[in-house]
C-alpha positions as CSV (number, residue, x, y, z in Angstrom):
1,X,-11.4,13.3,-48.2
2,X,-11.7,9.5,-48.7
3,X,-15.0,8.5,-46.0
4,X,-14.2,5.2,-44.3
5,X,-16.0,1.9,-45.7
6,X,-16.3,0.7,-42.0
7,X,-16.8,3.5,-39.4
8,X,-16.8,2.1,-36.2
9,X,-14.4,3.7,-33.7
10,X,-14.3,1.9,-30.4
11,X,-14.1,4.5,-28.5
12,X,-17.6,5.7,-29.9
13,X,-19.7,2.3,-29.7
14,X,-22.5,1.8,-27.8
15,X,-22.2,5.5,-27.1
16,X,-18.7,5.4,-25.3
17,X,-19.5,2.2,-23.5
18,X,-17.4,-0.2,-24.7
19,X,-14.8,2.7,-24.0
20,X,-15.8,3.0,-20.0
21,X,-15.5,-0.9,-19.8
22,X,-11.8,-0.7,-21.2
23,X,-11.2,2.8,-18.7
24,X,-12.1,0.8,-16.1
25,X,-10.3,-2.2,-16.5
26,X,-7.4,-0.1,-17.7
27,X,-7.9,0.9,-13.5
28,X,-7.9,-2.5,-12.2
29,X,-4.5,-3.3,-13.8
30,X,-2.3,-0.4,-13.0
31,X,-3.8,-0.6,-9.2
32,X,-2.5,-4.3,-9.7
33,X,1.0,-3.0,-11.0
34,X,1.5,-0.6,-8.4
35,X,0.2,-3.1,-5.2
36,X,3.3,-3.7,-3.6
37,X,1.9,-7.6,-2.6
38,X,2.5,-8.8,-6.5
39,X,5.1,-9.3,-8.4
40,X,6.3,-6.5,-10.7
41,X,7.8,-8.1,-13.6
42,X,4.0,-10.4,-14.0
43,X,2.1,-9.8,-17.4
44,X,-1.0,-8.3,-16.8
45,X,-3.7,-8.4,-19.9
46,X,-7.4,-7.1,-20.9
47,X,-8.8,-9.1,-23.4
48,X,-11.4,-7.4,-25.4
49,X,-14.0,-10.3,-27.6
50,X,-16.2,-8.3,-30.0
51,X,-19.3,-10.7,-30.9
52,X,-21.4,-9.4,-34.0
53,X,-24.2,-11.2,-34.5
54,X,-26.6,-10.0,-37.9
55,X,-30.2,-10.7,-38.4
56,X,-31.1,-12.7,-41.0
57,X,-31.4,-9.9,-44.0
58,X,-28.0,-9.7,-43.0
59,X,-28.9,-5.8,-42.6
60,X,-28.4,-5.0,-39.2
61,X,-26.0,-7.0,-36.6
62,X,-26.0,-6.6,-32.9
63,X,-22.8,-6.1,-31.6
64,X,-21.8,-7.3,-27.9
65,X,-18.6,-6.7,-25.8
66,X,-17.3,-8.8,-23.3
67,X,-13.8,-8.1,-21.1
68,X,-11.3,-10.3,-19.6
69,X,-9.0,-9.0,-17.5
70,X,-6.2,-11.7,-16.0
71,X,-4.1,-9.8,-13.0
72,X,-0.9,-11.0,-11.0
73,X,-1.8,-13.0,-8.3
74,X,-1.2,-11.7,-4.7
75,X,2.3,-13.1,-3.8
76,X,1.7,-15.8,-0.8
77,X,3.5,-15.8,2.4
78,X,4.7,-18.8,4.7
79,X,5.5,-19.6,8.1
80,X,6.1,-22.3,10.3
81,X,3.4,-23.3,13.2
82,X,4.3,-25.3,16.4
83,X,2.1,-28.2,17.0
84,X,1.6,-31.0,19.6
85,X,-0.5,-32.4,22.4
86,X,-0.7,-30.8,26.1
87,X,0.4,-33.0,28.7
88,X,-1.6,-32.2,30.7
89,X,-5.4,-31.5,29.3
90,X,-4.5,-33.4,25.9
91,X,-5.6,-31.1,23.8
92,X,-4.1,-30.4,20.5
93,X,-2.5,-27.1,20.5
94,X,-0.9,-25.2,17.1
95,X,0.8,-22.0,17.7
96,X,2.9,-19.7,15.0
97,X,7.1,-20.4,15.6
98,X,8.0,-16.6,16.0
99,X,11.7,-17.0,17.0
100,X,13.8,-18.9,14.3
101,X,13.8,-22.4,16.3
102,X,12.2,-24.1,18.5
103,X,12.8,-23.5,22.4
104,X,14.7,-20.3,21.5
105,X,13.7,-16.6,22.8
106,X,14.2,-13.5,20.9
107,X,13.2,-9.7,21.1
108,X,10.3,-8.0,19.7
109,X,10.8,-4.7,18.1
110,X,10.2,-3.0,21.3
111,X,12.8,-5.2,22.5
112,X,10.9,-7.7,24.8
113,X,12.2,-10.5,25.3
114,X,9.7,-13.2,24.3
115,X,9.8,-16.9,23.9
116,X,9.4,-19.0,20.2
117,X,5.6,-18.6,20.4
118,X,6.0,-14.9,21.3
119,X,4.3,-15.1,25.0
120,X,6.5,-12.7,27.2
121,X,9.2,-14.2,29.2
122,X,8.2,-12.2,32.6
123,X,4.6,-13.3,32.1
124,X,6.0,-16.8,32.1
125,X,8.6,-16.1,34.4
126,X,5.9,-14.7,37.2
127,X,3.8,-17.5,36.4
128,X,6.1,-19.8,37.1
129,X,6.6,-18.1,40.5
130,X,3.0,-18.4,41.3
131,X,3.4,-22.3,41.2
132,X,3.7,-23.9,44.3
133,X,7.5,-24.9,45.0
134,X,7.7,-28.2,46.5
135,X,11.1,-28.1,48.9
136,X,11.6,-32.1,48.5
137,X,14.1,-31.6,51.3
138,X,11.8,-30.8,54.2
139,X,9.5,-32.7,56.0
140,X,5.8,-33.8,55.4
């Protein structure tokens, strides 16, 4: 049997470090595959740099490992916020557009109706009733 010139499997270095490293960022990527909030089709890729540095006899070299591992990003999401001043205090207000337009109501899954900020329309219904009505037709 012909012995090897160079005997230096990778999975024996640095007694089975180097090996570990790679196990574990062999982990990270296939969590990242199978996370539902990436995109399946993106490359993922472990880069392995092997730095060997010898002394000066040239007798004996130190050999260090470094990993790079590049995921796929998390895939963003986006909605549309309503925003604009109250009348009344002047405040600045910002609230998420839940409906698909502005003014416009829509159910909930439980099937509530609620308006495009998704407030209940019977909590601003009864609200509305708490007001005081002013009959313009009576007398002062």
């Amino acid at each position: 049997m012909v012995q090897k010139r160079i005997d230096l499997p990778l999975s024996h270095l640095a007694n089975g470090a180097i090996q570990e490293k790679l196990d574990y960022e062999l982990k990270k990527v296939f969590d990242n595959i199978h996370d539902k909030n990436t995109k399946a089709q993106d490359k993922r890729n472990i880069t392995i740099k092997l730095e060997f540095k010898p002394d000066e006899n040239r007798q004996t070299v130190s050999v260090t490992s470094e990993f790079t591992t590049k995921l796929a990003n998390v895939e963003g999401v986006s909605t549309t916020v309503l925003t604009g001043r109250d009348l009344h205090t002047g405040n600045i207000e910002a609230r998420e557009l839940k409906s698909s337009s502005p003014g416009q109501t829509y159910f909930d899954d439980d099937v509530t109706p609620r308006t495009d900020v998704g407030e209940p329309v019977d909590v601003i219904e009864q609200e509305m009733n708490r007001k005081k009505v002013i009959n313009l037709r009576e007398g002062n």
